[in-house]
KOLLUM-625405 format. One record per residue (C-alpha): residue in three letters; x, y, z negated. Coordinates in steps of 0.05 Angstrom, whole numbers, padded with zeros to 5 digits, always signed. Each point is the difference from the previous one (the first is absolute). Layout:
AlaXYZ...
***
This chain:
Unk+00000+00000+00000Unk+00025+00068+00021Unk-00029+00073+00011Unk-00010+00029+00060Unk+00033+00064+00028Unk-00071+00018+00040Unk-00048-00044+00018Unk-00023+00005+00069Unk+00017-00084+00020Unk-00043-00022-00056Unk-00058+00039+00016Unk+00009-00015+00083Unk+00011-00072-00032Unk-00067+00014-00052Unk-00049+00024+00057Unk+00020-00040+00066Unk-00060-00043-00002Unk-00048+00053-00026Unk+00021+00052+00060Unk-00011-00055+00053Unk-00051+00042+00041Unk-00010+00068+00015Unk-00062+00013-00044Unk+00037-00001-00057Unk+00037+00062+00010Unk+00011+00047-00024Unk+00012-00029-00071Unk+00055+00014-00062Unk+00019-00035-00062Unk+00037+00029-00050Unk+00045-00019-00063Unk+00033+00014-00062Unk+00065-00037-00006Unk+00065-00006-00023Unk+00061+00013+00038Unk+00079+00023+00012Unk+00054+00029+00026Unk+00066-00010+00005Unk+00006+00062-00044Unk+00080+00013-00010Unk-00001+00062-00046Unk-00064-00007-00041Unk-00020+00051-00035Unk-00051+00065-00017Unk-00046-00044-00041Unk-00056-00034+00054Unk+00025+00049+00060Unk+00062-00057+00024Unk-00012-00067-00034Unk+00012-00067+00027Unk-00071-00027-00016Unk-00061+00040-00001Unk-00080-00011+00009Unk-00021+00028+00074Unk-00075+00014+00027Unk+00005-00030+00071Unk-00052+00004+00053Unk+00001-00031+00072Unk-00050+00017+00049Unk-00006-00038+00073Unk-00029+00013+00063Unk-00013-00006+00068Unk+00038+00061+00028Unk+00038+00057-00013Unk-00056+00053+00001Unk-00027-00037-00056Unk+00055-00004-00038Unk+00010+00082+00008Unk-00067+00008-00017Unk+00003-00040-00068Unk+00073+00023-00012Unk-00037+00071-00001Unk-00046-00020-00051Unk+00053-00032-00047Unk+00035+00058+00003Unk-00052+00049-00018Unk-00015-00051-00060Unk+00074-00005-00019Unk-00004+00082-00005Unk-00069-00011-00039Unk+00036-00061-00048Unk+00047+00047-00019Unk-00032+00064-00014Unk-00047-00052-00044Unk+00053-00025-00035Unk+00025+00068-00021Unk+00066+00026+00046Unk-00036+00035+00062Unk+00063+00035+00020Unk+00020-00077+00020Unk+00024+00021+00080Unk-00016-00045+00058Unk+00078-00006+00042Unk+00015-00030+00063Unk+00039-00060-00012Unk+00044-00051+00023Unk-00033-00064+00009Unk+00070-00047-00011Unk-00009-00074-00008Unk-00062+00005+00003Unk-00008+00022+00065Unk-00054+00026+00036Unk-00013+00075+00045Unk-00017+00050-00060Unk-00004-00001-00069Unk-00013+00056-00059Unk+00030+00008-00068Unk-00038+00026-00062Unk+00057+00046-00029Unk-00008+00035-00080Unk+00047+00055+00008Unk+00046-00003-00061Unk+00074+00020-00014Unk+00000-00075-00021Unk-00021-00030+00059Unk+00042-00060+00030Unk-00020+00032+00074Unk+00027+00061+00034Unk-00054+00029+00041Unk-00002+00050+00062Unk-00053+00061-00003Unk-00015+00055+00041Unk-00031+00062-00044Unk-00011+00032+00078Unk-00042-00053+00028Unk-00011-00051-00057Unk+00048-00051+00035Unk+00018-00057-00042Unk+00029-00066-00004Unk+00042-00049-00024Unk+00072+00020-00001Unk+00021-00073+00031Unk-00061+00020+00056Unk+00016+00070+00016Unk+00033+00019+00069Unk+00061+00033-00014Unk-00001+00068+00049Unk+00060+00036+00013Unk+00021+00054+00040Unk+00059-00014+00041Unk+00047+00064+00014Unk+00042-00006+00051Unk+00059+00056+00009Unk+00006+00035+00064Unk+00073-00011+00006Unk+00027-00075-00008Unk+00070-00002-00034Unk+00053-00063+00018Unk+00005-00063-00041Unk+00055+00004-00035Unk+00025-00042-00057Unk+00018+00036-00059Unk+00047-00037-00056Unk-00042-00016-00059Unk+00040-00040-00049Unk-00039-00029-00072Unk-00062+00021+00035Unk-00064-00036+00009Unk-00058+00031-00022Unk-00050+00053+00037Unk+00008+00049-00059Unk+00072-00010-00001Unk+00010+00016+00074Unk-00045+00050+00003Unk+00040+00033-00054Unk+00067-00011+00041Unk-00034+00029+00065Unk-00044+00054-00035Unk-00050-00016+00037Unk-00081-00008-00029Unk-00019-00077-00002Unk-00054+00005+00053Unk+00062+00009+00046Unk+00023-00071-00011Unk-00015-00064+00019Unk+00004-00057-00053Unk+00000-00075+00006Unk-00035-00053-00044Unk+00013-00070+00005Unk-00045-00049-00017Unk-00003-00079+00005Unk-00062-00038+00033Unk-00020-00053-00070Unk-00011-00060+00046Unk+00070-00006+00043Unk+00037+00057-00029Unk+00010+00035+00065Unk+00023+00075-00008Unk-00047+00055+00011Unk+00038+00072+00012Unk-00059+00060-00002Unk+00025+00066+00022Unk-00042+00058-00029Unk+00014+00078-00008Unk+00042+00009-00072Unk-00052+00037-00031Unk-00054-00048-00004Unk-00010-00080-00036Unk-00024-00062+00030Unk-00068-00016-00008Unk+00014-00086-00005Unk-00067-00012+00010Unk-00001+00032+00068Unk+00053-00037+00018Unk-00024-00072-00020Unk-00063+00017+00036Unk+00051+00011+00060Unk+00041-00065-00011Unk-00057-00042-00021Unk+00040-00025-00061Unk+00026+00008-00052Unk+00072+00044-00014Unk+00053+00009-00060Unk+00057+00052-00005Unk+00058-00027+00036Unk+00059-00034-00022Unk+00051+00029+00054Unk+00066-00051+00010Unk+00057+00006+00035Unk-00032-00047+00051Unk-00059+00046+00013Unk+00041+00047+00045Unk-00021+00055-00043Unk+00036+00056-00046Unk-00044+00022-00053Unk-00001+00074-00001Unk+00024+00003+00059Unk-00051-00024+00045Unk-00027+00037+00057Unk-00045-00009+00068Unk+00062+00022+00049Unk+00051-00070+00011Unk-00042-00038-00049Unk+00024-00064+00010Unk-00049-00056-00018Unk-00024-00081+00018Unk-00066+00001+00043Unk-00033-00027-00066Unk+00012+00072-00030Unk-00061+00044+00005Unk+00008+00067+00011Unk-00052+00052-00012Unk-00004+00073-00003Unk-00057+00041-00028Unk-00041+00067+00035Unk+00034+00039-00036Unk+00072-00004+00040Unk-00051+00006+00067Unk+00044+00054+00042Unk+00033+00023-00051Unk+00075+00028+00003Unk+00067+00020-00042Unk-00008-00048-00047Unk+00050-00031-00042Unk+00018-00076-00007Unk+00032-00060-00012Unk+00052-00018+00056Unk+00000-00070-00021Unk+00075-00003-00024Unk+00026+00009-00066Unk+00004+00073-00024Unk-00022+00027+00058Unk-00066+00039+00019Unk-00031+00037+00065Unk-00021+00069+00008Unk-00038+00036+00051Unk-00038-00079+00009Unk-00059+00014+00063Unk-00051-00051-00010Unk-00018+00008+00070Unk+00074+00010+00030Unk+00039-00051-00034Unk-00047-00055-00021Unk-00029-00048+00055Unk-00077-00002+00009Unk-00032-00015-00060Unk-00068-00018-00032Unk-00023+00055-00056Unk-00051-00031-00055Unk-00021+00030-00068Unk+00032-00022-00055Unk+00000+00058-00043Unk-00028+00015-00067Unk-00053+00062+00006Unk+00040+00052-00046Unk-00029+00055-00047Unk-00013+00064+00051Unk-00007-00046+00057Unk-00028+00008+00066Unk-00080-00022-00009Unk-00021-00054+00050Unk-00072+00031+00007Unk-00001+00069-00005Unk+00082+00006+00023Unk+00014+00057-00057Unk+00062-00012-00043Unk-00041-00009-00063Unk+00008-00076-00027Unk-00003-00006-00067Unk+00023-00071-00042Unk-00035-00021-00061Unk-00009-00069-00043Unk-00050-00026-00001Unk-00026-00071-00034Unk-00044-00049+00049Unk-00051-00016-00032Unk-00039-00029+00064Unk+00007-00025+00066Unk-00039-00023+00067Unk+00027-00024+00062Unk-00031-00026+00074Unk+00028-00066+00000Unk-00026-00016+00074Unk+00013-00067+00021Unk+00070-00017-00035Unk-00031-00046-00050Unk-00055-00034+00039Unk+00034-00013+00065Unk+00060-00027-00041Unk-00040-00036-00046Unk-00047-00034+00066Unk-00063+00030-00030Unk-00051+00006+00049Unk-00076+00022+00013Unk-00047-00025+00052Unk-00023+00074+00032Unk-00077+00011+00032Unk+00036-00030+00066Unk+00025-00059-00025Unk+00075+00009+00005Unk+00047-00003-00061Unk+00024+00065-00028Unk+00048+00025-00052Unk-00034+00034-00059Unk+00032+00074-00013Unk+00019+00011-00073Unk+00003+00061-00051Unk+00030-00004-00070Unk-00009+00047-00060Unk+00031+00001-00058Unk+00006+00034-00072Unk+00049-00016-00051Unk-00040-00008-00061Unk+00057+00012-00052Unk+00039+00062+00027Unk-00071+00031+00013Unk-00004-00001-00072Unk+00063+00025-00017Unk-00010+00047+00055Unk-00067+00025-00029Unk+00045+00004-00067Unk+00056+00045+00038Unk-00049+00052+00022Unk-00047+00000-00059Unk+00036+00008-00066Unk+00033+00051-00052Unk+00052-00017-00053Unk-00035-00046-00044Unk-00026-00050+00050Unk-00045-00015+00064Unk-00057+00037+00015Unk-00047-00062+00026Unk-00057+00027+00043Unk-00063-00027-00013Unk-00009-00043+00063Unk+00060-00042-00024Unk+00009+00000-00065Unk+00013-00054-00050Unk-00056+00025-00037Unk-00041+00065+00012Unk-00007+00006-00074Unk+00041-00002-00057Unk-00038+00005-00076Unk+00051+00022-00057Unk-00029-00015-00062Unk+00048+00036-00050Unk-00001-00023-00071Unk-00033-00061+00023Unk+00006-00018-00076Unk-00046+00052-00016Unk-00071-00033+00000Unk-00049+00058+00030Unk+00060+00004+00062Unk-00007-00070+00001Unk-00070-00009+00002Unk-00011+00060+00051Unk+00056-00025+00052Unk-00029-00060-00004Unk-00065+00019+00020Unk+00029+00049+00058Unk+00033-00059+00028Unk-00056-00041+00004Unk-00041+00057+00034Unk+00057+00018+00052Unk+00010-00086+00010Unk-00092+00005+00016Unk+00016+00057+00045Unk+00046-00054+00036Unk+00067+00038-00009Unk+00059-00024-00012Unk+00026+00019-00063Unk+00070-00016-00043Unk-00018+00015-00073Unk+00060+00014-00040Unk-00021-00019-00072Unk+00079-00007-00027Unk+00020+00036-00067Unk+00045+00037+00021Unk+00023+00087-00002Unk-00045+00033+00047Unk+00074+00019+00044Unk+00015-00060+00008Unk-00075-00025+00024Unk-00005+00058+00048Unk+00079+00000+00020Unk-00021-00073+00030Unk-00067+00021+00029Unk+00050+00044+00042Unk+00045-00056+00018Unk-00063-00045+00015Unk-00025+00069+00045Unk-00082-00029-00001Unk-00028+00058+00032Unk-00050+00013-00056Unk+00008+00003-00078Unk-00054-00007-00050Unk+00026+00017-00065Unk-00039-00009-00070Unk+00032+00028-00061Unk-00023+00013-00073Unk+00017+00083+00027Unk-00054-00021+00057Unk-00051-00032-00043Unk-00013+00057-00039Unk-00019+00044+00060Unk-00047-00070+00015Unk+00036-00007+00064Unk+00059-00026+00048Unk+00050+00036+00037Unk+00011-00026+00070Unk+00063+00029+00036Unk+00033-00021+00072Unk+00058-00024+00004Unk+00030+00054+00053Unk-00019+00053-00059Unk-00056+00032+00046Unk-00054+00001-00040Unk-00021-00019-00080Unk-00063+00000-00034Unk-00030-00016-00063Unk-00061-00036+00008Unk-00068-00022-00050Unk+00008-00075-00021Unk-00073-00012+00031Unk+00022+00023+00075Unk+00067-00015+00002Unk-00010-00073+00043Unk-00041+00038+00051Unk+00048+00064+00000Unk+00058-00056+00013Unk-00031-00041+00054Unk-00021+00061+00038Unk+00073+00027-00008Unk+00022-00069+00017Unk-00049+00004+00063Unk+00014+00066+00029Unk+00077-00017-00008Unk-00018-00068+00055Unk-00038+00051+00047Unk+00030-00016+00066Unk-00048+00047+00040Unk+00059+00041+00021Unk+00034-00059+00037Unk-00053-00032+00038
***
């Protein structure tokens, strides 16, 4: 017995002899399950664990219009599930749909300085996405007056800030190499890319269609580490070589010449390097070029996921052999979506956003319990008798109630009702009993009230009520 890292061949495998024939669809099932990752730095609490509890969905049918249409719907619900659940400034983010394939997919992002997730927004146009998803756009300048390649001596050497600092000359003027290997044969992998920016990896998996590690470089290799550059690179056919947009036309450049402790200047990407391809492999960068609107206003954030939906299409079902029978007779592949919500880090999510220095803030939708009775000096028997009585009111107005009946220092009692962070707290004291009421006080400090014994169940489910109203959402 193992967990899962996603689901999608069990449920293929769970409905292929339901979705036999075309009136079944569309149709969705939907679990909550335990799963993992291969989590090597775990940490933040839930946000990066190795096993966690996940709501999955999986919705087929019988053709990509359908799917879009649905997909539409799960969206707007995702936005609805999360507003509900108390963090409407979640963000929907283009994503990048990975292993799990698939044309499009959307990430539901809580911005948060803690966030595991760098994400790209455009204030000007509302632009946003995943950092690992977002088109890197560069402007390419390109000098009117081409200078020679010449090699300059560059002894101890090897870094873009050093060189730059031995040329005086800004990074964006430079033209870096990184070297990575390919996981499954170890072949070498040299990416050129202007000096100023980072590679974005999982562009260039998606490129490679595997997998890729930081390079190793040996003497065999051919290649001299800092000094590696695109002119008289000498490497075996089973080298790739790559260059992103951003070295597209671009000139006077400085580089590796591919011998020790020497570098290029005046390097013509045009002039001195044969044809090449140009790809984007870049990481967007803070003050970026905007992919929609084109204005130079990118802006990175964290951001936690707390959510996730992707059009599957056919990977699963045509892989799998899963079939329908459609009106005509002929055998078709079902087209799959998948939706998912991580049920722990929503929580500690919902925690991130909604608390103060003693503890959570639960909102009522989610919370543990929506109220929490403190009955200090439980030992006294009128405080005793009355919170006992309240509790059995609020538990006939169905609510769910934790009654704290511990003898204990009323600091203490409330100093955990913090920690606990129960939206609501109903407190009965000998002080309260004299005035012949309760005092009922949110947790977020934004209201108290002292309220008659003889209303106070009524006054707390209506409170209780108008704190579930969801009118705003639907």
């Amino acid at each position: 017995m193992v967990l899962g890292m996603t689901h999608e061949e069990a449920a293929v495998q769970l409905v292929r002899e339901y979705g036999q024939s075309y009136s079944r669809y569309p149709f969705m099932i939907y679990q909550i399950q335990t799963k993992f990752r291969d989590e090597a730095r775990p940490r933040g609490g839930l946000i990066r664990v190795r096993e966690f509890t996940m709501k999955d969905a999986y919705s087929f049918h019988t053709s990509q219009q359908d799917l879009e249409q649905y997909y539409a719907r799960c969206f707007k619900a995702y936005e609805r599930i999360f507003a509900r659940t108390g963090i409407p400034e979640v963000l929907s983010v283009a994503s990048d749909s990975g292993m799990m394939g698939g044309n499009l997919s959307h990430e539901f992002m809580l911005l948060t300085p803690v966030g595991e997730d760098s994400i790209a927004l455009c204030p000007a146009c509302g632009y946003r996405a995943n950092m690992e998803a977002a088109p890197s756009v560069v402007a390419n300048m390109r000098d009117s007056v081409s200078q020679p390649l010449t090699p300059v001596h560059t002894p101890d050497i090897h870094t873009i800030e050093d060189i730059c600092d031995f040329l005086h000359t800004p990074k964006n003027k430079s033209c870096k190499a990184v070297i990575y290997q390919k996981n499954h044969n170890d072949e070498f992998v040299v990416l050129f890319i202007r000096g100023d920016l980072d590679i974005n990896e999982t562009k260039l998996t998606n490129y490679l269609g595997c997998d890729v590690h930081p390079a190793v470089i040996t003497e065999s290799s051919g290649l001299h580490p800092g000094y590696i550059g695109p002119v008289g690179l000498q490497v075996s056919r089973k080298h790739t070589v790559l260059y992103d947009q951003s070295l597209r036309g671009t000139n006077n450049l400085s580089c590796g010449a591919n011998r020790e402790a020497y570098h290029y200047t005046g390097l013509d990407l045009t002039r001195d390097v044969k044809p090449a391809e140009y790809h984007d492999f870049a990481k967007i960068t803070e003050g970026g070029i905007c992919p929609d609107c084109g204005k130079a206003t990118i802006h990175i954030s964290r951001g936690i996921e707390v959510g996730n939906i992707f059009q599957l299409g056919t990977k699963y079902t045509a892989s799998m052999g899963m079939t329908y029978l459609d009106s005509e007779g002929n055998k078709q592949y079902p087209v799959m979506g998948c939706y998912g919500i991580g049920i722990g880090r929503l929580a500690a999510s919902v925690c991130e956003a909604h608390h103060d220095q003693y503890g959570p803030i639960w909102p009522m939708s989610i919370a543990p319990w929506q109220v929490h009775l403190c009955a200090v000096r439980a030992d006294d028997g009128s405080v005793r008798t009355h919170a006992d009585e309240l509790y059995a009111a609020l538990q006939g107005q169905q609510l769910e109630v934790l009654y704290d009946d511990r003898v204990i220092s009323a600091g203490n009692m409330f100093s955990d009702a913090d920690l606990l962070g129960i939206p609501l707290r109903v407190i009965v004291s000998p002080r309260n009993l004299k005035e012949n009421c309760c005092e009922i006080i949110a947790r977020d400090k934004s209201f108290s009230d002292k309220v008659p014994l003889a209303e106070a169940a009524d006054k707390i489910a209506q409170i209780v009520y108008d704190m579930l109203s969801f009118k705003a959402y639907e």
